[in-house]
Structure formats: C-alpha cells, structure tokens
NUSEPA-387888 format. One line per field, with one value per atom (N, C-alpha, C): residue number from 1; residue in one letter; atom name; x negated, y negated, z. Coordinates in steps of 0.02 Angstrom, whole numbers. Each point is the difference from the previous one (the first is absolute). Layout:
# residues N
n = [NUM,...]
res = [a,...]
atom = [CA,...]
x = [X,...]
y = [Y,...]
z = [Z,...]
***
This chain:
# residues 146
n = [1,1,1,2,2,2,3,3,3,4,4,4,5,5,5,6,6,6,7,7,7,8,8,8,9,9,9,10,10,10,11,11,11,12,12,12,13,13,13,14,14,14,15,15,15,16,16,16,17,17,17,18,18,18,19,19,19,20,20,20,21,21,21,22,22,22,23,23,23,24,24,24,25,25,25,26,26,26,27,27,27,28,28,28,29,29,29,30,30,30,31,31,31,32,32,32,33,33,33,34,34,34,35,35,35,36,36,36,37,37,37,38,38,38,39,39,39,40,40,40,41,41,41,42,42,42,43,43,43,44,44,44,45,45,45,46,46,46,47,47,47,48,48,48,49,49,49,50,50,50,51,51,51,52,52,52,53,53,53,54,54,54,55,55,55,56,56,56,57,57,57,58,58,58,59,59,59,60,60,60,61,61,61,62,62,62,63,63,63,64,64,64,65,65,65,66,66,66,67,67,67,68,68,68,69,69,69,70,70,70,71,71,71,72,72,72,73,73,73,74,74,74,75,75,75,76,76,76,77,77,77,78,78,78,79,79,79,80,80,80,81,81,81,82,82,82,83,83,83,84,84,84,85,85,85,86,86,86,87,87,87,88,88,88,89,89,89,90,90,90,91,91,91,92,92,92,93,93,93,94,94,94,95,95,95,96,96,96,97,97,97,98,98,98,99,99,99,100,100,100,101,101,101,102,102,102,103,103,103,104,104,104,105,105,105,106,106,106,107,107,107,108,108,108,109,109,109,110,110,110,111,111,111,112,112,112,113,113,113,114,114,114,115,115,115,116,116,116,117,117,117,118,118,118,119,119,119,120,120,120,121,121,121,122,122,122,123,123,123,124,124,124,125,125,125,126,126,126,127,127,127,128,128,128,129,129,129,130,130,130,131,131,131,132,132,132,133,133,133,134,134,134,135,135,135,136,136,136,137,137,137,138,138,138,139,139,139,140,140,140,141,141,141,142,142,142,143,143,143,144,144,144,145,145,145,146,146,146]
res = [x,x,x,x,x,x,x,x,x,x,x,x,x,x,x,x,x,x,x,x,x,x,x,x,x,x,x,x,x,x,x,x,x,x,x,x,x,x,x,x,x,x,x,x,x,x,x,x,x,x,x,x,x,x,x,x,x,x,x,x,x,x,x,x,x,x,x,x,x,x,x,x,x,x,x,x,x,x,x,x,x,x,x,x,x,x,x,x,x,x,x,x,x,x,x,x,x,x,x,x,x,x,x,x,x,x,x,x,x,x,x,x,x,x,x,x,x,x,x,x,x,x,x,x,x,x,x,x,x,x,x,x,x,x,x,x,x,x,x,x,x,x,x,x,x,x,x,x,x,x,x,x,x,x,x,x,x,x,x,x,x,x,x,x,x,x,x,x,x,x,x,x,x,x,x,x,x,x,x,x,x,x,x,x,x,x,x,x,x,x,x,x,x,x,x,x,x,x,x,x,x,x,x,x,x,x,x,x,x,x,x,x,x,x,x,x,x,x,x,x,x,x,x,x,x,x,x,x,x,x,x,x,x,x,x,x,x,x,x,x,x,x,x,x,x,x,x,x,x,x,x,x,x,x,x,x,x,x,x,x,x,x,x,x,x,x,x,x,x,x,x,x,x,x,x,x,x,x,x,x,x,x,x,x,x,x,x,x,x,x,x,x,x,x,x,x,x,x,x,x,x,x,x,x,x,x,x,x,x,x,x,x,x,x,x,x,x,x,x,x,x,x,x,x,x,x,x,x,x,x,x,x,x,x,x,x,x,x,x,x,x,x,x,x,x,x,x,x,x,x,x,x,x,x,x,x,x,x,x,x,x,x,x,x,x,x,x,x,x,x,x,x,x,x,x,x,x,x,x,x,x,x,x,x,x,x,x,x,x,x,x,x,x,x,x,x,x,x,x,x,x,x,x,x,x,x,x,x,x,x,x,x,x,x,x,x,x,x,x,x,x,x,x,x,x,x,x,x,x,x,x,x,x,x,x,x,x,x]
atom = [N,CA,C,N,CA,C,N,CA,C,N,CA,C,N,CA,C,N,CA,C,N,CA,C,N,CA,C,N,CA,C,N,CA,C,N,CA,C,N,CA,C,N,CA,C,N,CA,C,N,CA,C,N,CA,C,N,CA,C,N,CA,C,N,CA,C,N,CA,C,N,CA,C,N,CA,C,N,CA,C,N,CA,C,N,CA,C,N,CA,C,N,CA,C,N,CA,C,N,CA,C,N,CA,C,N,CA,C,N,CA,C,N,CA,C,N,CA,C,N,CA,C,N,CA,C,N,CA,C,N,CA,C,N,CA,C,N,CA,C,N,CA,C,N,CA,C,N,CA,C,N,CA,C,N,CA,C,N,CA,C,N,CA,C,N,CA,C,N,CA,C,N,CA,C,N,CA,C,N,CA,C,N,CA,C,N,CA,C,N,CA,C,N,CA,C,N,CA,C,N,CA,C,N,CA,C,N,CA,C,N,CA,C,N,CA,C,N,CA,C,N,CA,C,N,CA,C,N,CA,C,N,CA,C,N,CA,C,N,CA,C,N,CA,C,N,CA,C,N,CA,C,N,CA,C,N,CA,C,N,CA,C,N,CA,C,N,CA,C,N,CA,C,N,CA,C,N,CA,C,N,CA,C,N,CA,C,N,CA,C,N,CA,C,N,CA,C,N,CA,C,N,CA,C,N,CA,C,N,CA,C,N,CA,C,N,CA,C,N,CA,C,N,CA,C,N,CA,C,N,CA,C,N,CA,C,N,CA,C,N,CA,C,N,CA,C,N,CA,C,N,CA,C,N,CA,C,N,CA,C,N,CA,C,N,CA,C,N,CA,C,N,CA,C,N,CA,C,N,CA,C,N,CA,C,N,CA,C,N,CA,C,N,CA,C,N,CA,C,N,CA,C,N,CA,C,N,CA,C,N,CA,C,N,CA,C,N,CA,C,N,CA,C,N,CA,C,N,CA,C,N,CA,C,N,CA,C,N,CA,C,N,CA,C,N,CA,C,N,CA,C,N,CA,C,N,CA,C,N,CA,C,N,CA,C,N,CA,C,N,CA,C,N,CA,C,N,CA,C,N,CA,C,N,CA,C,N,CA,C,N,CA,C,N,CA,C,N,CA,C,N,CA,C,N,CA,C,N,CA,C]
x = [2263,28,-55,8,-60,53,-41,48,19,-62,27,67,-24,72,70,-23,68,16,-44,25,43,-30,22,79,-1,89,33,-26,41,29,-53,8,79,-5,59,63,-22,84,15,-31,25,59,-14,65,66,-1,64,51,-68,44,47,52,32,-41,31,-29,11,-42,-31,-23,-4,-1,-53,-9,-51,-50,-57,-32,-53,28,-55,-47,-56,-70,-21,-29,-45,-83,-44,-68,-44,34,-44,-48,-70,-47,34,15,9,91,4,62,-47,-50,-45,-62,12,-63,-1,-60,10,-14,58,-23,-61,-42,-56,-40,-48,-48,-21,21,-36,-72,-34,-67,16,-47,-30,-68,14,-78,-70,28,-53,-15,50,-17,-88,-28,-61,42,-48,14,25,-44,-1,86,11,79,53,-3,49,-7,-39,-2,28,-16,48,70,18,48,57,-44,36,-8,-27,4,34,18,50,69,12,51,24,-64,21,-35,-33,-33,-51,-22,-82,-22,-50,-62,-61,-53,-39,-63,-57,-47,-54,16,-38,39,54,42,-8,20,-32,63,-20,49,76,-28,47,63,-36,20,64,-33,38,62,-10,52,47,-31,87,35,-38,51,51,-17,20,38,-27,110,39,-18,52,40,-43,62,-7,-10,0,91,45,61,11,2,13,-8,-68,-16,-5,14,13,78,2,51,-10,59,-17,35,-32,15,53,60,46,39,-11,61,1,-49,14,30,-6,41,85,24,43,27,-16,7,12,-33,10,77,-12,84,53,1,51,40,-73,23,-28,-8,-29,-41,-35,-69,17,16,-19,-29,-56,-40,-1,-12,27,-69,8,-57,-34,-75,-46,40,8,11,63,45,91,27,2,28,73,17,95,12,-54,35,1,-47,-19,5,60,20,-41,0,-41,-57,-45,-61,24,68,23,-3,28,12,-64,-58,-71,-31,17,-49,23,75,25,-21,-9,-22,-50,-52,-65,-13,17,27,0,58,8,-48,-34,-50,-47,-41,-57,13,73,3,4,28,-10,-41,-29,-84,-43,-8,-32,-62,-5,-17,-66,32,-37,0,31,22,45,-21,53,66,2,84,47,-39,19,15,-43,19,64,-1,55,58,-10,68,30,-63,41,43,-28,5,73,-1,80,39,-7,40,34,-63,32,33,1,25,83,7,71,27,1,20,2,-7,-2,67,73,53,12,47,32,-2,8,2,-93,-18,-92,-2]
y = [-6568,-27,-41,12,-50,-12,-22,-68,55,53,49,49,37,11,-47,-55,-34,0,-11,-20,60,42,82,-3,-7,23,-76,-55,-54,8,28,57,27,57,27,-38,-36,-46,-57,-18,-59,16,50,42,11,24,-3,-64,-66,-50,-41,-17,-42,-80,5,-52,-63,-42,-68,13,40,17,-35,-32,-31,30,18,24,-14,-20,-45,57,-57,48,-65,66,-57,-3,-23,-5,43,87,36,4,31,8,40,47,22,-3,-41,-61,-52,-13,-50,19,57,15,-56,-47,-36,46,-32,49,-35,-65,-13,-45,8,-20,-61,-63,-70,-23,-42,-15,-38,16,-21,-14,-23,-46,69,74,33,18,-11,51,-65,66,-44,-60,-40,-61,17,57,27,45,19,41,-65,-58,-44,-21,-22,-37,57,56,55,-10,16,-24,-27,-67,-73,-7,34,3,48,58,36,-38,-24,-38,-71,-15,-39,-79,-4,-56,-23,-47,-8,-28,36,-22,-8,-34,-14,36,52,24,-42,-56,-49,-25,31,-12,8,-3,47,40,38,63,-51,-55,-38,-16,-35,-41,64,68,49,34,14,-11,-49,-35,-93,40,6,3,84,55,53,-11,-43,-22,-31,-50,-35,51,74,25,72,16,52,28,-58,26,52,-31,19,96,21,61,38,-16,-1,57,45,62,48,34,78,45,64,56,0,18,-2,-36,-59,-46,5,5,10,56,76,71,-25,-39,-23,-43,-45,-53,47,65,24,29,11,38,-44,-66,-32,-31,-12,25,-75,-12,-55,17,-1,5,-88,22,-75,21,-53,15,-39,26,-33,-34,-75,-46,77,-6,28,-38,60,-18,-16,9,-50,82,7,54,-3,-77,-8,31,-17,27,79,26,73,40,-10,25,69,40,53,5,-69,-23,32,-43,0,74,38,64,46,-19,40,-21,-78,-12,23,16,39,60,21,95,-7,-32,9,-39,-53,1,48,53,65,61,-8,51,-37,-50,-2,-6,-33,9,67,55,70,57,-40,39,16,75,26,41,47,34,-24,-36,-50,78,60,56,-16,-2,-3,42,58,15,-31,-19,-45,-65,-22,-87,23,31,27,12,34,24,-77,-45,-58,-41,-11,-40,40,59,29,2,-15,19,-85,-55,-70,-48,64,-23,24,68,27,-39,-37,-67,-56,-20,-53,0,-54,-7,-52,-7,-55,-71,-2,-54,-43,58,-15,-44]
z = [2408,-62,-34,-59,-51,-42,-50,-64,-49,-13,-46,18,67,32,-23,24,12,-81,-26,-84,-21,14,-3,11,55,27,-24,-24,-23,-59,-46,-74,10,59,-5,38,15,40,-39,-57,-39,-49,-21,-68,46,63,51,33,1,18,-60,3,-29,-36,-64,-40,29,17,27,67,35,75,1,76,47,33,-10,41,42,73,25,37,9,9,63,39,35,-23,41,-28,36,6,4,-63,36,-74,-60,11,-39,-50,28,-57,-24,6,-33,-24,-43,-46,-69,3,-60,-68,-42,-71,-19,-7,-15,63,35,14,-12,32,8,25,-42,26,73,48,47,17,43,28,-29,51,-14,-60,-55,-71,-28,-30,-51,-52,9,-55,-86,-31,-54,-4,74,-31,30,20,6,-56,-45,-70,-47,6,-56,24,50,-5,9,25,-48,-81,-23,-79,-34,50,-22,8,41,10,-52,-25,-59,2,84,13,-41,11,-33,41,9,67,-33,24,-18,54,-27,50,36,-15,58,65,-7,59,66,52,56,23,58,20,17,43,28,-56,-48,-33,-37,-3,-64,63,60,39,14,-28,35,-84,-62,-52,32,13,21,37,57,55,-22,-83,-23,-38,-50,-26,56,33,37,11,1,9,-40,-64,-80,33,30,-43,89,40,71,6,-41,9,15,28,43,-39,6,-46,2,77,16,-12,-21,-34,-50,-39,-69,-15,30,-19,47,27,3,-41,0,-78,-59,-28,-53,4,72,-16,3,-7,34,48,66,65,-1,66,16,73,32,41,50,48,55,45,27,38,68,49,41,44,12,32,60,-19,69,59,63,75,-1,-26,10,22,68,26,-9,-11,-10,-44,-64,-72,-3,55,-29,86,29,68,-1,-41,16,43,2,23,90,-15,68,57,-56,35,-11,-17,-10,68,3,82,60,2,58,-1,-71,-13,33,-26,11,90,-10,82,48,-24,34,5,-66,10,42,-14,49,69,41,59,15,-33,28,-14,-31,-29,46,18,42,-18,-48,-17,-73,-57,-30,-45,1,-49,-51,-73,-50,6,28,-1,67,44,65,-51,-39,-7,-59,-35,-42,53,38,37,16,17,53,-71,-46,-76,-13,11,-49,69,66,36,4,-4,9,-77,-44,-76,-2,47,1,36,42,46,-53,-41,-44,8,-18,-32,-24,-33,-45,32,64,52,0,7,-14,-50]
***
C-alpha cells in the first residue's frame, strides 16, 4: 500500500459513506501523505526563506538557518495537513486520527501481533506461499471475542 493507492480507493469509498461520518485513521504512512512539505533542518537556507515568504512571513536574509526554523515551528501547524483529510473534509466527513502506539484505541494492533506472532513461531520454510499459508490460516481464527 502507498498514499496514492490508498488515496485511490478513498476516492471511491467517500461518495458511499453517510453525510458527517467519522473516519478514523491510524498513522500508517500512507494515511499521512502531507499535501505540502514543511522546512526542516536539512532543506537549503534559500528554500526555507521562499517559503516563509510564500506563507506571508517577512524574513530578513541575514538571518540564520536556526533563527528561519524557530519562525517555521511557530506557524508550521497552520500548513501541517494531509492529503487525506482534506479529500475527507471536502466531502463532509470528518478524518480522526488516532495518537501513534495506543493499541487500546486501535485493537487491531492487537490482533496483527498474534498474526504475526503466529507466523514467525511456525515459520519454517522462510517461502512466501508457506508464510501466506500461515498469515491466512491464523487470520481465519480471528473472532469477534479477539
């Protein structure tokens, strides 16, 4: 799965859900494609000052890298959005995301480490249709109780 994928089939499942629906996401990558690109430490000095001036700041080019980063984490929230929420947002929906690592909020976590659990204790072979067999044989065992 990548972000374009996912964007792909989100395209077609947004027009099906009901108006205001919730759609929580966890923080796989590819639920977190940013629609724009924030300066960091590594970008050149010359494209953090574009833009912070696209953004509306005024910086001054005697500045240093440091100095044009502290202004970038103060508005970084502002422009800090993901493709994915926003093609949710357009339709009406609302996008929640759920805290990195909270296996409570997102029990699924739960039932991947027993999967995967299961495959590597019976991993013999280290053959893709062997680790497949073990993956769909310890996913049909999943139930509601899990």
């Amino acid at each position: 799965m990548d972000g374009g994928s996912f964007r792909d089939w989100l395209e077609g499942i947004l027009p099906r859900l009901k108006e205001n629906a919730v759609i929580i996401m966890d923080n796989a990558p590819y639920h977190s494609v940013k629609l724009e690109k924030c300066p960091a430490t590594n970008w050149r000095k010359a494209d953090i000052v574009e833009w912070l001036k696209s953004k509306g700041e005024v910086v001054d080019k005697s500045m240093i890298k440091l100095e044009l980063l502290k202004i970038v984490r103060r508005i970084k929230l502002l422009y800090n959005k993901y493709v994915t929420d926003e093609m949710v947002s357009q339709q009406n929906k609302t996008a929640l995301r759920l805290p990195p690592y909270h296996c409570e909020l997102n029990p699924i976590e739960l039932v991947w480490s027993v999967v995967k659990r299961h495959v590597k204790s019976n991993n013999k072979t280290f053959k893709f249709p062997d680790v497949k067999n073990l993956l769909v044989e310890r996913v049909a065992r999943v139930d509601a109780e899990m």
